[in-house]
C-alpha positions as CSV (number, residue, x, y, z in Angstrom):
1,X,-60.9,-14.2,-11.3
2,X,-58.6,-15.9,-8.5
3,X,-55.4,-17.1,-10.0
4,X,-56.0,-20.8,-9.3
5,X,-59.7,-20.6,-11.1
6,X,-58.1,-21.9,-14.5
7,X,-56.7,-25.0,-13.1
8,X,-58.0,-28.0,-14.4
9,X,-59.0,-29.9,-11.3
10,X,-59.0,-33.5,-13.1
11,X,-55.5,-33.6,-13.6
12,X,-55.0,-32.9,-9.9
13,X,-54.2,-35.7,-8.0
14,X,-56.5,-36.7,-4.7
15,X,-55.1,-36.0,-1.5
16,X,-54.6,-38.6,0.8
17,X,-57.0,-37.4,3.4
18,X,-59.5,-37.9,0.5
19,X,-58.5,-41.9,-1.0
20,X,-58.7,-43.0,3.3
21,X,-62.4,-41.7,3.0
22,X,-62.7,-43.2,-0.2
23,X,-61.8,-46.5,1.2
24,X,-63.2,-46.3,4.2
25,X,-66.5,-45.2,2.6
26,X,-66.1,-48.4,0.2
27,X,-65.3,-51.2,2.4
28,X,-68.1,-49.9,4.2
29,X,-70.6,-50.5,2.0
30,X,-69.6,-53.4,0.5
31,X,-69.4,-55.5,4.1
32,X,-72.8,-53.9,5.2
33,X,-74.7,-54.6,2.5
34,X,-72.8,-57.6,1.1
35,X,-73.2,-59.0,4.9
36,X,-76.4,-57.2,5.4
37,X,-77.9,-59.4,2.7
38,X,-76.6,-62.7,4.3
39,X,-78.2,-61.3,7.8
40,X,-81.4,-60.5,5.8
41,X,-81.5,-63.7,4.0
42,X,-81.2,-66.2,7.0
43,X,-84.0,-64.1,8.8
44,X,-86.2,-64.1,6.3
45,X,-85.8,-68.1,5.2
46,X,-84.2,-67.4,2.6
47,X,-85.7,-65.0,0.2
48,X,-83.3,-63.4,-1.3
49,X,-81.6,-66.9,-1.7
50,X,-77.3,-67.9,-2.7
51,X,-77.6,-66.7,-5.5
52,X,-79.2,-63.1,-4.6
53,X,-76.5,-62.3,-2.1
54,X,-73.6,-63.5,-4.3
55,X,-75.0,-60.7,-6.6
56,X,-75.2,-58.1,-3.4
57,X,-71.5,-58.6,-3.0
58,X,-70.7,-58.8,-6.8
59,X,-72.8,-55.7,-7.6
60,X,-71.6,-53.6,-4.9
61,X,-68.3,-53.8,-5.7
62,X,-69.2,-52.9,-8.8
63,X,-70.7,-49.7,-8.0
64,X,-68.0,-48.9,-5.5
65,X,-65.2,-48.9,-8.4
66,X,-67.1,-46.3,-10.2
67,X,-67.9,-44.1,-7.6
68,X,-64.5,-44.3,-5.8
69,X,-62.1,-45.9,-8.4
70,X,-60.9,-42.4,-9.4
71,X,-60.0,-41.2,-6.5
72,X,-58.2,-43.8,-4.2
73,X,-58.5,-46.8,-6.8
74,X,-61.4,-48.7,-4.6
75,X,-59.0,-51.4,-3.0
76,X,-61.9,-52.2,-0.5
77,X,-59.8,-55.0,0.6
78,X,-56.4,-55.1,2.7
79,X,-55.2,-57.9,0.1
80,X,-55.7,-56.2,-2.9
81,X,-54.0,-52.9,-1.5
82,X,-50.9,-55.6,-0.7
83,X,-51.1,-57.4,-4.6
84,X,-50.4,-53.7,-5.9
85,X,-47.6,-53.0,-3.6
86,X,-46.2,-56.2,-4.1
87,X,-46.8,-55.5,-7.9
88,X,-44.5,-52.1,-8.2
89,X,-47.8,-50.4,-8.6
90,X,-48.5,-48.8,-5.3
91,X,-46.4,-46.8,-3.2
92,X,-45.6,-48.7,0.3
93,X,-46.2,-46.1,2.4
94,X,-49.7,-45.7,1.6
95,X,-50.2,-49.3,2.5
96,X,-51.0,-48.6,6.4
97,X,-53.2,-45.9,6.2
98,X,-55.1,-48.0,3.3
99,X,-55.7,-50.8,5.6
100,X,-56.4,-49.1,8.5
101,X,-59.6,-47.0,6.5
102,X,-60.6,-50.2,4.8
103,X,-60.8,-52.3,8.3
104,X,-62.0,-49.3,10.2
105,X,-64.9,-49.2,7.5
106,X,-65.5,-52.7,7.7
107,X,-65.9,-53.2,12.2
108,X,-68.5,-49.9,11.4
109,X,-69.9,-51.4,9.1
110,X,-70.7,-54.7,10.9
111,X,-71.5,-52.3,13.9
112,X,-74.4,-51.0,12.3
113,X,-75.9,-54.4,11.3
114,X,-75.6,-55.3,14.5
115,X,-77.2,-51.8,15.5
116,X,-79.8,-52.9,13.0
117,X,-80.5,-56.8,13.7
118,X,-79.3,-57.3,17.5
119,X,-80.9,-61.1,17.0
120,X,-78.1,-62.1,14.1
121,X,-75.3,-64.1,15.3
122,X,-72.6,-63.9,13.2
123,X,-73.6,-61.1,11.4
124,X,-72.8,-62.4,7.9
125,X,-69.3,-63.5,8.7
126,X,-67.1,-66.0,7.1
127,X,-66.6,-69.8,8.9
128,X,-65.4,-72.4,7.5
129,X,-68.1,-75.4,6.4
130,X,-64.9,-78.1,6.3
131,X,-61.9,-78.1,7.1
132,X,-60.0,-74.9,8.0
133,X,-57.2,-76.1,5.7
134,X,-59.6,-76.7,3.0
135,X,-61.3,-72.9,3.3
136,X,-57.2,-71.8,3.6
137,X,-56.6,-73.0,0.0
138,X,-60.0,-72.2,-1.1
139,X,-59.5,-68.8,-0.3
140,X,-55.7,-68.4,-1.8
141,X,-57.3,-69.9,-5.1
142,X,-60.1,-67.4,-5.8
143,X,-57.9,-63.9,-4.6
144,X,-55.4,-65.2,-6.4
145,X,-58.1,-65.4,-9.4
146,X,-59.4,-62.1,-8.4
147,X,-56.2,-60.5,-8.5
148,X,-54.7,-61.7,-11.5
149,X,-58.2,-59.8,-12.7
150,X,-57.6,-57.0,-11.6
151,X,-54.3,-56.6,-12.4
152,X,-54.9,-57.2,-16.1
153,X,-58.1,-54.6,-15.9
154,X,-57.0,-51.8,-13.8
155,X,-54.9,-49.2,-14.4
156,X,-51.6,-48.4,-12.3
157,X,-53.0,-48.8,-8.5
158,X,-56.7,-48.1,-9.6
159,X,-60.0,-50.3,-10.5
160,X,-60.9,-47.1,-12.7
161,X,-62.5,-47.5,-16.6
162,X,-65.3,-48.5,-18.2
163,X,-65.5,-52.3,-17.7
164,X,-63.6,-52.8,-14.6
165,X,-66.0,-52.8,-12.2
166,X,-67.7,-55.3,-14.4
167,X,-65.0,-57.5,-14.9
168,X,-64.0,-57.0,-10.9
169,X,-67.7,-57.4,-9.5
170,X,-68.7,-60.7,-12.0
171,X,-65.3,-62.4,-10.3
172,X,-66.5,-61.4,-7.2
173,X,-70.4,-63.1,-8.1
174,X,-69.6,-66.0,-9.5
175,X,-66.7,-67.0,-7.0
176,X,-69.2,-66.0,-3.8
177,X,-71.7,-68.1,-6.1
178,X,-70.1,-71.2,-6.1
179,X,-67.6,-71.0,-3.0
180,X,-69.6,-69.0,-0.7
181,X,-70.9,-72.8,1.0
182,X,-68.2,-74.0,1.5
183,X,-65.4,-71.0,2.7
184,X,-67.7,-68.0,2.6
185,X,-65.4,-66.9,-0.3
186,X,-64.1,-63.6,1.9
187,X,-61.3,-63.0,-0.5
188,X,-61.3,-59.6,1.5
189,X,-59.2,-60.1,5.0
190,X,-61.6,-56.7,6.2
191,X,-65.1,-58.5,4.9
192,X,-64.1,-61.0,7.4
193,X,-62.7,-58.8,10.3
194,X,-65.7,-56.6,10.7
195,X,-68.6,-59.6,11.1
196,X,-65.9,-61.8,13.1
197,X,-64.6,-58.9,16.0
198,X,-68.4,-57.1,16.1
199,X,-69.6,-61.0,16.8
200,X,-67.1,-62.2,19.0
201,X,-66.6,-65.0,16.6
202,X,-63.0,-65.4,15.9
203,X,-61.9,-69.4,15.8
204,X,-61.0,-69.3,12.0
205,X,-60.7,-65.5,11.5
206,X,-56.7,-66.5,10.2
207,X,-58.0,-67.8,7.6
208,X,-59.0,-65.1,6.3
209,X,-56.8,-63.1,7.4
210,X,-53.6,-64.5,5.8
211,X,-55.2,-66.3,3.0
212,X,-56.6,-63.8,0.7
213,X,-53.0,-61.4,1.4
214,X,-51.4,-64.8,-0.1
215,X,-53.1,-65.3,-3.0
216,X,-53.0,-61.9,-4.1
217,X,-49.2,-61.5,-3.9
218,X,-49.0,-65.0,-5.6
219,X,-51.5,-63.8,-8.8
220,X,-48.4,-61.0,-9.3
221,X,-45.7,-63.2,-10.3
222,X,-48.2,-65.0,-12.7
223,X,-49.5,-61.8,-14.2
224,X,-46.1,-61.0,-14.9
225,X,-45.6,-64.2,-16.8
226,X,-49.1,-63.9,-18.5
227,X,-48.9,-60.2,-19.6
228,X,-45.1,-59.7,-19.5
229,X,-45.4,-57.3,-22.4
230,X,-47.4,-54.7,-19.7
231,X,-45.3,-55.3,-17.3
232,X,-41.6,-54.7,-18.6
């Protein structure tokens, strides 16, 4: 027997090498099929409908948290990776390389729809239906929601246990389900890269950029107030 045979593996934590892959992994997945669907949906007249690819985006994320929420948390979004820094929760440092993976997973993403449906335009990305100011605070609103979610379900820096992903992918649904019309509920400034740069379609990309990263930071301070018993 080698002399590192007996060690319990499960109280090891991941490498970092291995929660970039995680995230990268993740992000991809959600923005190809969550985007994929949108693609799918407008070429086919709509059959699999609002409603269907609220619940592609809402589902996903679901079953990204479980298969990835142990090992790097399953951010899968640039603003939620800020909302746990910015909540004492994650270590700075990490913050780069989180963003980095999650975009870089997000423009391959988008890539391959494009690989896979050259005749979409804008691949599933996010525009505005209004005004851009009105999508702005639309889109603080519901990560702000979505945040102050998952900062009372998750544990630490993670979306890991058994009804996170639930809780996390029905915000996700029902937000995209009533929302989606009107801002494209992104909530996710890498949902919104990948679709935007792969398209060339970049007018109202701020939005989404610098809207979701805002609400999130702003659902920490209410958390705090909400569940100031955690957070002491």
């Amino acid at each position: 027997m080698r002399a590192n045979d007996n060690i319990d593996t499960s109280t090891v934590p991941p490498l970092l090498t291995q929660c970039l892959v995680a995230e990268y992994c993740g992000t991809f997945g959600l923005v190809f099929i969550g985007t994929g669907a949108l693609v799918v949906n407008e070429m086919t007249g709509g059959d699999i409908t609002h409603v269907g690819v609220s619940l592609s985006f809402g589902l996903t994320v679901l079953a990204m948290i479980y298969a990835f929420g142990d090992v790097s948390g399953a951010h899968i979004n640039p603003a939620v990776t800020v909302g746990f820094w910015a909540s004492g929760r994650f270590d700075g440092r990490r913050v780069p390389g989180y963003v980095v993976a999650q975009c870089a997973g997000a423009l391959t993403a988008s890539g391959a729809v494009r690989m896979l449906f050259p005749a979409a335009a804008s691949l599933g990305g996010t525009v505005p239906s209004g005004s851009s100011s009105q999508a702005f605070v639309l889109e603080i609103i519901l990560t702000l929601i979505l945040m102050l979610v998952i900062l009372s379900v998750s544990f630490g820096a993670k979306e890991t246990g058994m009804l996170a992903g639930v809780a996390i992918g029905a915000v996700i649904a029902f937000e995209a389900l009533f929302a989606g019309p009107v801002s494209g509920a992104s909530m996710n400034p890498a949902r919104s890269l990948g679709p935007a740069i792969i398209a060339g379609e970049i007018h109202s990309l701020w939005v989404y950029l610098v809207a979701p990263v805002l609400g999130a930071i702003l659902a920490v301070p209410l958390y705090w107030v909400i569940h100031r018993h955690h957070a002491a």
